[in-house]
C-alpha positions as CSV (number, residue, x, y, z in Angstrom):
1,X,37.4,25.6,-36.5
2,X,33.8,24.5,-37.2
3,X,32.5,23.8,-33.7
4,X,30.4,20.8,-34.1
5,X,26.5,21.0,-34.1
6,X,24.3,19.9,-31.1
7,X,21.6,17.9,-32.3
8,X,18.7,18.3,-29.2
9,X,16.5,15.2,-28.9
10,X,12.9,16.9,-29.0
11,X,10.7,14.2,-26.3
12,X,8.1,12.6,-28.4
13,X,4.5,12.3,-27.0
14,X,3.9,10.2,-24.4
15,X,2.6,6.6,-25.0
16,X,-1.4,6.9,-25.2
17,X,-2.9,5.1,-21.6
18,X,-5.7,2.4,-23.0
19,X,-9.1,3.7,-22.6
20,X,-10.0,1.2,-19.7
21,X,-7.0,2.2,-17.8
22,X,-8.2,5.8,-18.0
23,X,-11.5,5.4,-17.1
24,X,-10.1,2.8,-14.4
25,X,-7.7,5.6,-13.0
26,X,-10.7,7.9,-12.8
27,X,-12.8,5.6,-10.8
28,X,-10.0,4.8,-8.1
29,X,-9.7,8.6,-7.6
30,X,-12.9,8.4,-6.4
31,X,-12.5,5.7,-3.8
32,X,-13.8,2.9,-6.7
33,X,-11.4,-0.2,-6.7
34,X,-10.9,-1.0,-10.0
35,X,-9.6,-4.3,-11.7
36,X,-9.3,-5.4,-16.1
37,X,-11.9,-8.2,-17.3
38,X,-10.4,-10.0,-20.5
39,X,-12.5,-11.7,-23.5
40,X,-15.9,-13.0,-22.3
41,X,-15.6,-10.1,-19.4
42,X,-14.0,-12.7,-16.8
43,X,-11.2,-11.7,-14.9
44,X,-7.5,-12.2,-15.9
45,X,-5.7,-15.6,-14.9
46,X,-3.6,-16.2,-11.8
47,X,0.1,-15.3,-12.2
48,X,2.5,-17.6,-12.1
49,X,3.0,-18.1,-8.9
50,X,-0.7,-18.7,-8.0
51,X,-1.1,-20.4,-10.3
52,X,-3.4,-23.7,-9.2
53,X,-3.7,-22.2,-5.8
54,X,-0.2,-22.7,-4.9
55,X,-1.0,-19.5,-2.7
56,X,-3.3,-20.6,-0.2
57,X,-6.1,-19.4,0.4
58,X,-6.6,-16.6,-1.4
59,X,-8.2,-18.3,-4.8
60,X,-10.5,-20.2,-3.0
61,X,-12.1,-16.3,-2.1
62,X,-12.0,-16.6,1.6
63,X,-10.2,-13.9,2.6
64,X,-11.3,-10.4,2.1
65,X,-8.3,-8.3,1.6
66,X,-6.7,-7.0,-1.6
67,X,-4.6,-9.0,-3.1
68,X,-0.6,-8.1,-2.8
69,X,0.8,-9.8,-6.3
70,X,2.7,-7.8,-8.5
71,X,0.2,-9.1,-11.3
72,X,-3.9,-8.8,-11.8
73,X,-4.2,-12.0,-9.7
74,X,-7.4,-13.8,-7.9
75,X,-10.3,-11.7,-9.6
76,X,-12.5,-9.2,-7.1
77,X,-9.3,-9.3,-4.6
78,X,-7.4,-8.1,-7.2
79,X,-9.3,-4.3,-7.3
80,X,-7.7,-1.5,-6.0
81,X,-7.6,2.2,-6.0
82,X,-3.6,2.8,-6.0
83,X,-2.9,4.5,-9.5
84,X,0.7,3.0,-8.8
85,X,-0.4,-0.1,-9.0
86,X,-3.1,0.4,-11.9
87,X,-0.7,1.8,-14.3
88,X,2.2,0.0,-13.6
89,X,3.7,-2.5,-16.2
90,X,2.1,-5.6,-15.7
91,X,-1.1,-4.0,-15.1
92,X,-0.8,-2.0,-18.2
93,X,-0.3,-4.9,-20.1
94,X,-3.4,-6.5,-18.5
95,X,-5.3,-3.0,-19.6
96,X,-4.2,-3.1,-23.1
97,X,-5.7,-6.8,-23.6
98,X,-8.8,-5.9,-21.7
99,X,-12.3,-5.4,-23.0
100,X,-14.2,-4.0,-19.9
101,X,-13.7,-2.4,-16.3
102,X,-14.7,-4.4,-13.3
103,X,-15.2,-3.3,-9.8
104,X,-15.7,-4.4,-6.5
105,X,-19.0,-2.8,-5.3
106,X,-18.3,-4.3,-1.6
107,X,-14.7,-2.4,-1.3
108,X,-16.0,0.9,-2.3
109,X,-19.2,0.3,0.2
110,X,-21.8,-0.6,-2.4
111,X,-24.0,-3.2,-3.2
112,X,-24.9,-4.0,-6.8
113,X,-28.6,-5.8,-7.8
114,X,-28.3,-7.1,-11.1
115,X,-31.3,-7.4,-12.5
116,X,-31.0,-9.7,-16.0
117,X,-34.3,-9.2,-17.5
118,X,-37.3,-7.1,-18.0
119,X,-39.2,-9.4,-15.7
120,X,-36.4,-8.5,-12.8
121,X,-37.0,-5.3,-13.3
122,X,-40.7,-5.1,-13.2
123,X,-40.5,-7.0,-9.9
124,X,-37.7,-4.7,-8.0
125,X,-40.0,-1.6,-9.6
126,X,-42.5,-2.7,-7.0
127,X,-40.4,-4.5,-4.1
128,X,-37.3,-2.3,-3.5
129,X,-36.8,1.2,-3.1
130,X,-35.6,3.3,-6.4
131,X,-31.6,3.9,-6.6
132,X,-29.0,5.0,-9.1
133,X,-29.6,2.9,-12.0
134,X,-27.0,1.5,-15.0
135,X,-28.7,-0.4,-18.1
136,X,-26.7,-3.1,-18.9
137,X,-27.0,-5.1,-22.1
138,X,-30.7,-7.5,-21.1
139,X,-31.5,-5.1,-17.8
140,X,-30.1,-2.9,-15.2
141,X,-27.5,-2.4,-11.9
142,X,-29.8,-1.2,-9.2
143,X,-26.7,0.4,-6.7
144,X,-27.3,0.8,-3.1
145,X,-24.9,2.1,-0.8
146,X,-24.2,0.0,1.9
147,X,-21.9,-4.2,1.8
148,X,-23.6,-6.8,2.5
149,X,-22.1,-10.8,1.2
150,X,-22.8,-11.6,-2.2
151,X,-25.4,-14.0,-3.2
152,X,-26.5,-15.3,-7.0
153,X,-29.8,-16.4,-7.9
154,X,-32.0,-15.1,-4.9
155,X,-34.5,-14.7,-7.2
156,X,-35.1,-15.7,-10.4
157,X,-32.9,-13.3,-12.9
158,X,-31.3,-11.9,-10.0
159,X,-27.7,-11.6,-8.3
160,X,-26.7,-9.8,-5.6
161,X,-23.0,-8.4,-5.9
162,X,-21.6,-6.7,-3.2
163,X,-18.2,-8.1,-0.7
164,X,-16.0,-10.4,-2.4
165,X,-17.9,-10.0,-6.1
166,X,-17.2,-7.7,-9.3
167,X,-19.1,-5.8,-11.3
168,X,-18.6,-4.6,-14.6
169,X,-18.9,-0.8,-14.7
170,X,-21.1,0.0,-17.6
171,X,-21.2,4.3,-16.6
172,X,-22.4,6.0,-13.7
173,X,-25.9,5.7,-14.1
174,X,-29.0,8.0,-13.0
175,X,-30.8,8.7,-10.5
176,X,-29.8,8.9,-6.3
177,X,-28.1,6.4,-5.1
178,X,-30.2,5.5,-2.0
179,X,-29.3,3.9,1.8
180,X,-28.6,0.0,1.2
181,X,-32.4,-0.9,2.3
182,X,-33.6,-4.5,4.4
183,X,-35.5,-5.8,2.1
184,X,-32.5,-6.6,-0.4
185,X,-30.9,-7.9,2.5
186,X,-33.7,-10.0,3.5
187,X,-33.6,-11.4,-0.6
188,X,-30.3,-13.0,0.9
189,X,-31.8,-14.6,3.8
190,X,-34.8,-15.8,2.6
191,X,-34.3,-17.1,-1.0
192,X,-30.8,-17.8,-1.0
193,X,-28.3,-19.6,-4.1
194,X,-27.9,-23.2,-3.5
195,X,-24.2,-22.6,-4.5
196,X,-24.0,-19.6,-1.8
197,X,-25.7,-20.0,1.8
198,X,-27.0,-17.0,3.5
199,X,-26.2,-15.7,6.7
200,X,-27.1,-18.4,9.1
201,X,-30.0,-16.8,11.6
202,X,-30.1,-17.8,15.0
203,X,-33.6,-17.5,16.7
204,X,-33.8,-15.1,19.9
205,X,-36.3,-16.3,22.6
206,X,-38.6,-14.3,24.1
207,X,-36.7,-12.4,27.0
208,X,-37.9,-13.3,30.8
209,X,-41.3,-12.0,31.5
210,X,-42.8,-11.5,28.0
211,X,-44.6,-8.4,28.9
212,X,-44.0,-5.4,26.1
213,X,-40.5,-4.2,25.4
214,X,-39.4,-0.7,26.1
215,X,-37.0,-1.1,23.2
216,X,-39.6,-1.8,20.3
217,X,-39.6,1.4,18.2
218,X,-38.2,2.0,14.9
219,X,-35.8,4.9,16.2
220,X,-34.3,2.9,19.1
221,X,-34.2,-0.3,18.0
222,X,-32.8,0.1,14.4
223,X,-30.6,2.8,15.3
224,X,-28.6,0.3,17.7
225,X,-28.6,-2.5,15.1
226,X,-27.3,-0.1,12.0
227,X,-24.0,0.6,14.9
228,X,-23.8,-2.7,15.6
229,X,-23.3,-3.3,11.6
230,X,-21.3,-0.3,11.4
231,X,-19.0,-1.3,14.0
232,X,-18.6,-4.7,12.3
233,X,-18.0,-3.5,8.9
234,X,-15.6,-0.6,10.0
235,X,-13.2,-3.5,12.0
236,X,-10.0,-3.4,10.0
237,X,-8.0,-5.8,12.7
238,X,-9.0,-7.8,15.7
239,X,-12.4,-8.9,13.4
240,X,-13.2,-12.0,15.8
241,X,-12.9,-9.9,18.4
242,X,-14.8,-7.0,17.6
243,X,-17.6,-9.4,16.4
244,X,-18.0,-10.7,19.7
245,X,-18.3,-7.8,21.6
246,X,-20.7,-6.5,19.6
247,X,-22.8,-9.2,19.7
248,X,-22.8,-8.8,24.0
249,X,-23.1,-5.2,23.5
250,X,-26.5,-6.0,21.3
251,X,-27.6,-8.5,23.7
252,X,-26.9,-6.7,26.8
253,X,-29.6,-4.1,25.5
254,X,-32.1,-6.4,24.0
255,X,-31.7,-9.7,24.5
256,X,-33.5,-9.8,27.4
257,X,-36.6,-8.6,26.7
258,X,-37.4,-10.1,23.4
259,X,-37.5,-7.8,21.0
260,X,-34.8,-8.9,18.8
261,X,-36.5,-10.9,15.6
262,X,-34.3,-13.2,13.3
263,X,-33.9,-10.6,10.3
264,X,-32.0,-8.4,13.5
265,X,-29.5,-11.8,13.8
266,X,-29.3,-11.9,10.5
267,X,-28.5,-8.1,9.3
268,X,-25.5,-8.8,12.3
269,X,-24.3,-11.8,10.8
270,X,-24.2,-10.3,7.2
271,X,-22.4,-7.5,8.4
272,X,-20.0,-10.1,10.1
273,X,-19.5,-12.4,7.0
274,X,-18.7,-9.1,5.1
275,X,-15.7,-9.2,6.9
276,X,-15.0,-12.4,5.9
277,X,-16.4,-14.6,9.3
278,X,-17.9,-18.0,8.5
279,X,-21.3,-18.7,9.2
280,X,-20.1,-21.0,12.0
281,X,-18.2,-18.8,13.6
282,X,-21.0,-16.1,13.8
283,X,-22.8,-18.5,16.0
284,X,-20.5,-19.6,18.2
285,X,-20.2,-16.1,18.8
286,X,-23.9,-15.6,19.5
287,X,-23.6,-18.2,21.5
288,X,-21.3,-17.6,23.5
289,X,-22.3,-14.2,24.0
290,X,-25.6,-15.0,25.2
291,X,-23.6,-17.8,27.8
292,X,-21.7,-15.2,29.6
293,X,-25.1,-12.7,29.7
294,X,-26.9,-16.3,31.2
295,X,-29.6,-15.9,28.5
């Protein structure tokens, strides 16, 4: 008797991955987190669920943690670096629709300048040290690394897109990327968006005495703020906390003898608000602070 054939399924090939999701999957391997834009290069839509902020807080951007939907909800919160999570269905779907990749430069520790217009550029040419740059369509991404809060408009043709912002990735650029320097964080402070405060400063008096300060030099000085800021931006739980005691551990060293100046308060309260404090509560920390020191 004829023993019937086997008929052997050969596996076909594997489903292509959409360009975006491999050039997404390629940036979260490197620490990047990654998120679709759709049509007009703006994020996707809320999922159901969230719809009309029936979440909370999250649309309303003031927390600064990833986003936990099953979907590509709540723009910049919605980056991440798990492939899991990037290739699984819904994303996928979101991928296939999409026209760009978007990142979050203040989750991977960078801070984006986009500069809109020739003019922009000619002015940073001359104001803020040279980085990695990425031409986009009328100008450039000028990437430091280093977070700081995200502010649009601090000068004319220029954002600032770092925490709890996107960016459209547009290729990796040239040039070194360079230390995240004080004078784009003073662009924050001093010419901030209407739509965006800065970090509120809080002036420092003189300390007791007024004669010269044993702490006023570069390598003393800036070294303790950049920890303070590190300490800050590090915090993963306990933030309120951990912003208070910094703030006595800075003041214990220098705010008695007057050599902290207002862009000082105001790199420490950046680094705060990167970790989502309030402007409010950075004070009331200062303040109290300097209370239990008696300053």
């Amino acid at each position: 008797m004829t023993q019937p054939t086997t008929i052997r399924r050969v596996p076909g090939p594997r489903p292509r991955l959409p360009e975006p999701l491999r050039t997404a999957l390629t940036l979260a391997a490197t620490g990047v987190p990654v998120l679709p834009l759709r049509q007009g290069k703006v994020p996707f839509g809320n999922c159901t669920a969230c719809a009309g902020g029936a979440c909370g807080g999250r649309p309303n951007m003031k927390s600064a943690g990833p986003c936990r939907c099953p979907g590509v909800c709540h723009a910049w919160a919605a980056a991440t670096t798990a492939p899991a999570v990037l290739a699984s269905p819904s994303w996928t779907a979101a991928w296939r629709r999409a026209v760009c990749v978007a990142y979050h430069p203040g989750g991977a520790g960078l801070t984006v300048v986009d500069l809109d217009d020739a003019a922009a550029i000619a002015w940073a040419r001359t104001a803020l040290p040279a980085t990695r740059a990425v031409k986009t369509t009328r100008g450039e991404h000028w990437i430091y690394r280093g977070a700081m809060t995200s502010h649009n408009a601090v000068r004319p043709g220029i954002d600032i897109k770092s925490a709890m912002s996107y960016a459209r990735y547009l290729g990796p650029g040239t040039g070194t990327m360079t230390a995240l320097p004080d004078a784009v964080r003073a662009l924050a402070v001093q010419e901030p968006s209407p739509a965006r405060p800065a970090p509120q400063a809080v002036a420092v008096p003189a300390g007791v005495g007024g004669g010269a300060c044993r702490h006023r030099t570069p390598a003393y000085l800036d070294r303790g703020i950049a920890m303070a800021e590190q300490r800050i931006t590090e915090a993963r739980s306990a933030v309120h906390a951990t912003v208070y005691r910094t703030f006595l551990a800075v003041l214990s060293t220098h705010g008695r003898c007057g050599c902290l100046t207002d862009a000082h308060v105001a790199r420490l309260f950046t680094a705060a608000q990167t970790r989502g404090e309030t402007p409010r509560h950075c004070t009331d920390a200062w303040t109290n602070a300097r209370t239990r020191l008696g300053l």
